[in-house]
N, C-alpha and C positions, 0 to 999 in steps of 0.2 A: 933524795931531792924530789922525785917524783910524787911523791906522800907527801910532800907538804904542798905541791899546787894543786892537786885536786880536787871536786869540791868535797867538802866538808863529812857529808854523809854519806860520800860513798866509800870513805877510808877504810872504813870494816866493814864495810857490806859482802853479805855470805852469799855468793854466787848459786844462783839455780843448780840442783844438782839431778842425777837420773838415774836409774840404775844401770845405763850404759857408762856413766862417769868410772862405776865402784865397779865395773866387773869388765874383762875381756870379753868382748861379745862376737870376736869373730868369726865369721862360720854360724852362729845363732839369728834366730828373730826372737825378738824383742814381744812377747806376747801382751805385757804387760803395756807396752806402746803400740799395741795394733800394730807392730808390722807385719805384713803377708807371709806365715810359712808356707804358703803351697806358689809362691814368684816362680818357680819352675813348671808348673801344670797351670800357668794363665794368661801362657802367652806371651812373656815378656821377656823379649830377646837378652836381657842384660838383669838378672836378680836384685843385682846393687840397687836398682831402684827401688825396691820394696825397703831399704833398710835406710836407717839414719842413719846417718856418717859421723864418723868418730870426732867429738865434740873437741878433742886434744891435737885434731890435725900432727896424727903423730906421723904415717908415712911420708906427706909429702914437706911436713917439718923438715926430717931429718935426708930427706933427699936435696934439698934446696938449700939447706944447711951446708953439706960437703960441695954443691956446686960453688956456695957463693965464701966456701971457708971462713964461717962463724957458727956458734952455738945454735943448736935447734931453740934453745931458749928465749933469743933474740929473735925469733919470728912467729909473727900471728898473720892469719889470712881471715879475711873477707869476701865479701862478693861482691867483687871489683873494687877498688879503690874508694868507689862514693862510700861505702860502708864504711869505712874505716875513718874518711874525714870526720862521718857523724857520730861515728861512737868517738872520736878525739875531742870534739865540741861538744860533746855529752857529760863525758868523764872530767871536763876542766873547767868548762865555762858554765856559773848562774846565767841564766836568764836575765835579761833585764840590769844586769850588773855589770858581768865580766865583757872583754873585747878581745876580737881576733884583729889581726895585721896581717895584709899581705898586698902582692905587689899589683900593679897594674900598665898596661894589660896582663891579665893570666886568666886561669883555668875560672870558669864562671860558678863550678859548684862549691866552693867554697864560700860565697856570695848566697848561695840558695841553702845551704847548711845552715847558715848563720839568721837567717830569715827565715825560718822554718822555726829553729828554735829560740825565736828573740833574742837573739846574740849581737850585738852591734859588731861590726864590721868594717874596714878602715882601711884605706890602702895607699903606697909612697907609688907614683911613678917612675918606672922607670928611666933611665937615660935619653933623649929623645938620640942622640947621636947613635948609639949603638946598642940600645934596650937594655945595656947592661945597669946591675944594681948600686947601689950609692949607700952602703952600709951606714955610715955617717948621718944619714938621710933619714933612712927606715928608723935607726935608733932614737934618732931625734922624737919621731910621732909617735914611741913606745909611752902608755900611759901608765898611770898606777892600778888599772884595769886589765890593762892586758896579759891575758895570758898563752896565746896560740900566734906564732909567725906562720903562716903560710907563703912556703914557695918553692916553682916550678920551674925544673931545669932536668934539660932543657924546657924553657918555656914556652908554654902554650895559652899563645898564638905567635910568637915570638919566633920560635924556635932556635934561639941561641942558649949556650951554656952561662950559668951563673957565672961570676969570677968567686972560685973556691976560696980565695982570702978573705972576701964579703961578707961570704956566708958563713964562714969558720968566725969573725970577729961579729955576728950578730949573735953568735951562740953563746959565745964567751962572753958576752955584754949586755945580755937578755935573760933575763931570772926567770923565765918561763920558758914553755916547748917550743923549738925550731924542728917544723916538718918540710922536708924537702920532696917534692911530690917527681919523682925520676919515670912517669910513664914513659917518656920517649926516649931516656938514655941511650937504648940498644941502638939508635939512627945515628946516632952521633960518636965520637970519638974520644971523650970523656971518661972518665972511672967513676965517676959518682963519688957520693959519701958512706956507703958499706960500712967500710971499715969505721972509719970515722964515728958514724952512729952506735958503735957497741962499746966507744971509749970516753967518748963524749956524753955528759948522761941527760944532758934538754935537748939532745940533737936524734931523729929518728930519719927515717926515709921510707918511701911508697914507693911499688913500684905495682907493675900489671902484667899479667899473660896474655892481654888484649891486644899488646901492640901489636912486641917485634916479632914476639911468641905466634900471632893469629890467631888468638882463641879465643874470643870475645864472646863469642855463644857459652865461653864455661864459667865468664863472669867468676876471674880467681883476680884478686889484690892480694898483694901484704906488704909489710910493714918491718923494717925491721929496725930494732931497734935495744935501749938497754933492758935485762928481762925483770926489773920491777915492772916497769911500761908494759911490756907483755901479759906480765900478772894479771893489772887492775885491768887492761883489756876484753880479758879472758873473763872476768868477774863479770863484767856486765855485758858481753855478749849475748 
């Protein structure tokens, strides 16, 4: 399902490759990409920094993988969540052509993603009663354009939970991606859509180490989602 909404020429497009792709480099520097083999005699408390980090995010894959009991295959990371909106509206939407949806009020970078790369942009109000969503609603303003739902739960600025039958009957009734952006899940009492996103296959989820984690200095998102998704991700990272 995913191959068929993406754009066109990136369907077989051959991902950058390195020689860190083709070989275990661990414990190596990388000569051939300048990195430092003397990071032990310069100083620098911490060697990792001399070296590029493994472009396969295979450790912290497979560790986030058994916390969250899904396939390491269903998870790509970014640098921070913003990253990953833009390579979503990168990988789906023309310029000038295609349309993202999403709710409002919510998260304002998906707004500045979409306007960055001349993406038009559209959003359903929420409920004024209780900010909750109007599936019915959102569907309604689905174009022959659009390809990306954007939405946030809990939402922000909102900070209430989506109603999970909303969101589950946009996905089932939306021929393009439902991204559900979960940074502040952990505040709240909610299970999110996890599981949901690796069975459902236009339905993915973001989440962050910024929040509830406190790590915002190490600027880590991901995504999880079904692992074609992950594939064409990974292609154009």
């Amino acid at each position: 399902m995913i191959k068929g909404l993406i754009r066109k020429h990136l369907v077989d497009i051959k991902p950058y490759s390195s020689a860190r792709d083709l070989y275990n480099g661990e414990g190596y520097a990388f000569l051939d990409a300048n990195e430092n083999p003397l990071a032990t005699t310069t100083g620098l408390s911490d060697p990792e920094l001399c070296r590029y980090p493994d472009p396969a995010q295979t450790i912290i894959r497979e560790q986030l993988a058994r916390i969250l009991n899904v396939d390491k295959m269903n998870l790509f990371f970014g640098v921070g969540s913003d990253e990953i909106i833009d390579l979503l509206v990168k990988l789906f939407c023309d310029p000038g052509i295609d349309e993202v949806l999403t709710i409002s009020p919510s998260y304002g970078m998906y707004e500045t993603v979409c306007h960055i790369q001349n993406v038009k942009i559209n959003s359903c109000p929420l409920e004024v009663e209780d900010f909750n969503l109007n599936a019915e609603k959102l569907l309604a303003m689905v174009t022959e354009s659009t390809k990306i739902v954007f939405l946030c739960s809990p939402n922000n600025p909102t900070g209430n939970l989506l109603n999970k039958e909303a969101v589950i009957n946009i996905a089932e009734n939306f021929k393009g991606l439902v991204v559900v952006d979960e940074a502040y899940i952990g505040f709240g009492n909610g299970e999110g859509f996890i599981q949901e996103s690796t069975k459902v296959p236009n339905l993915c989820v973001m989440r962050t180490f910024s929040k509830v984690y406190g790590l915002a200095g190490a600027r880590i998102g991901f995504l999880c989602g079904n692992s074609e998704l992950v594939e064409y991700l990974f292609k154009i990272k």
